[in-house]
N, C-alpha and C positions, 0 to 999 in steps of 0.2 A: 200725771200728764205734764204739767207746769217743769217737774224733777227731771223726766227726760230733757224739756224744751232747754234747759241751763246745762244738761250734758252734754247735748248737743252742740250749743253753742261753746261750750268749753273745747270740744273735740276739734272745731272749725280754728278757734281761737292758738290751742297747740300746736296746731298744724302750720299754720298762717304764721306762727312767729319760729317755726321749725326751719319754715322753707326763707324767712328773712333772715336767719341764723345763713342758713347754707348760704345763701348770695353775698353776708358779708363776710363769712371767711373766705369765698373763692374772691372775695374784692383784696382780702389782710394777706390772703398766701401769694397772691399774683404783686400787689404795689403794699408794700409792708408801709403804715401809716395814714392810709387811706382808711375812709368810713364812705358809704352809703347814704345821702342824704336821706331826710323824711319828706313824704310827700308835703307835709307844711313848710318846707324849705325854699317849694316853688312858690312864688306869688302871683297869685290873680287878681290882685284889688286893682290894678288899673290895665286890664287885657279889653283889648278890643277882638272880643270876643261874645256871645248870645252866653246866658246863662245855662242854656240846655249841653254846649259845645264844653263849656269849662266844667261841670258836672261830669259825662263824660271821660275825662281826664284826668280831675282835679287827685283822686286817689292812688294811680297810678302813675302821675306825673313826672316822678322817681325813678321807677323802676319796673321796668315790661317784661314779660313772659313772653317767648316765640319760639317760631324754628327757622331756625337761618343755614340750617344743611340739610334739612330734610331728613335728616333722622330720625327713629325713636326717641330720642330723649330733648326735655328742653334745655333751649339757652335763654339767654336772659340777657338785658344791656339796662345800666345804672347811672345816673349822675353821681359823681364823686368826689368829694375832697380830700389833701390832705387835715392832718389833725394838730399842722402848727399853723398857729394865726399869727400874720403880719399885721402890721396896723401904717396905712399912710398919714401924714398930719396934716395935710390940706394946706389951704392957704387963707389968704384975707376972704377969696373970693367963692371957696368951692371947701366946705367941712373934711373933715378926715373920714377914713373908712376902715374896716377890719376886712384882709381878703386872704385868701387861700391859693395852693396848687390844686389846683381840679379841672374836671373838665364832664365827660361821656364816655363811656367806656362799653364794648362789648363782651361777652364769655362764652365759647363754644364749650357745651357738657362735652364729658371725656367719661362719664361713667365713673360709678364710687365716688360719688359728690368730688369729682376732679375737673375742674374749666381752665381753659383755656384762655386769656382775656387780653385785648388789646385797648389802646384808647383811641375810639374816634376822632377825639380833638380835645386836645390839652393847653391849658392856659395859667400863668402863675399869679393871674389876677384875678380869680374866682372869688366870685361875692356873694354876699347870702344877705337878704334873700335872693334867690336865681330868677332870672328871668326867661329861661328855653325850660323847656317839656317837653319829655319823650313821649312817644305813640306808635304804636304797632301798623305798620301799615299790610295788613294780610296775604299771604302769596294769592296768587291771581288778579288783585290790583293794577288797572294798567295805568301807568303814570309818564310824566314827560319830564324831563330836566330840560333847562330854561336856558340855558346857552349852548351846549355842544349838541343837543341833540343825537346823544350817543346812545346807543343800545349796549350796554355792558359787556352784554352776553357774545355778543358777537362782534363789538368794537367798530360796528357801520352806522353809519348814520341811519336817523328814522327820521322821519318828518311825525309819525301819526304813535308815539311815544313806544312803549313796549311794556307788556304783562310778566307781572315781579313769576322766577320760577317758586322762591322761598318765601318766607315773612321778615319782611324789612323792618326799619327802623326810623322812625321820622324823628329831627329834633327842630321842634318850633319854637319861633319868641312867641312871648304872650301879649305881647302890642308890636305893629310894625312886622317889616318885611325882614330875610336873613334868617329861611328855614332851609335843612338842608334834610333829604333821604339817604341815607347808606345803605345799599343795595349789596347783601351778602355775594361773592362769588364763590366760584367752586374751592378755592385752594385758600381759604376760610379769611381771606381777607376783605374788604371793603370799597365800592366806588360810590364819591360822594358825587351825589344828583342834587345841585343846586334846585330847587324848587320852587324859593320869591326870593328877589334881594329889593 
């Protein structure tokens, strides 16, 4: 019994670093130099956030599984860095930092582990530890964006928000306001839905 329980968990274990294998090659073949942060990459020690909300998240904080076309197959969006490190030297008043090219990145599957991947916002001062985490926001969800009150889908205004068609993408900070949603559209690009600033 015990011998199955450890197969088991080895089979779960192959699989899990199978499919983390697949997402950072479609991250190395789309932006050569780029890696996939680890979920301890994100920081929660100072989120003003309930311990129940950062649990939740705290594992997949990295990197979401979803569908953003509605297809069969999934896609996926990651935080990313590159793999050369800057280093600024500060001054009298403020210490120095080590920071990276990175940002948040989408990938539409294309089938035979081929994606298709863009960056939803890129930055050449990415620091570690990160302070934004990704989250699935589920198709059917109905959400509002915070200043245009624009329905994506149809490009009119809503006053009373509008119900996601796909599974969206939330990227939040973990203290403070300057979260945004990226709302998949048909022709597989992105409209960013401010959500707190």
């Amino acid at each position: 019994m015990l011998k199955n329980y450890f197969i088991i968990c080895i089979f779960f274990l192959s699989a899990s670093l199978a499919n983390a294998n697949e997402y950072q090659n479609a991250i190395s073949e789309n932006f050569p130099g780029y890696i996939v942060l680890k979920a301890y990459d994100i920081d929660f020690s100072n989120a003003d956030m309930s311990r129940e909300e950062i649990d939740k998240v705290k594992n997949t904080a990295n990197l979401i599984i979803g569908n953003f076309n509605n297809d069969d197959i999934p896609d996926f969006a990651a935080k990313v860095r590159n793999n050369i490190k800057k280093h600024h030297p500060g001054t009298d008043k403020y210490p120095g930092y080590d920071y990276y090219a990175g940002g948040s990145v989408a990938c539409f599957a294309k089938g035979n582990g081929k994606y298709k991947c863009s960056f939803l916002w890129k930055t050449e001062t990415f620091t570690l530890p990160h302070a934004n985490y990704l989250e699935l926001i589920p198709k059917g969800s109905k959400i509002s964006c915070l200043y245009d009150n624009i329905n994506p889908y149809t490009g009119k205004k809503t006053e009373n928000g509008f119900r996601l068609k796909t599974d969206a993408i939330a990227d939040f900070r973990v203290r403070g306001l300057g979260d945004s949603v990226f709302v998949p559209l048909s022709n597989e690009t992105f409209y960013e839905c401010t959500y707190s600033d």
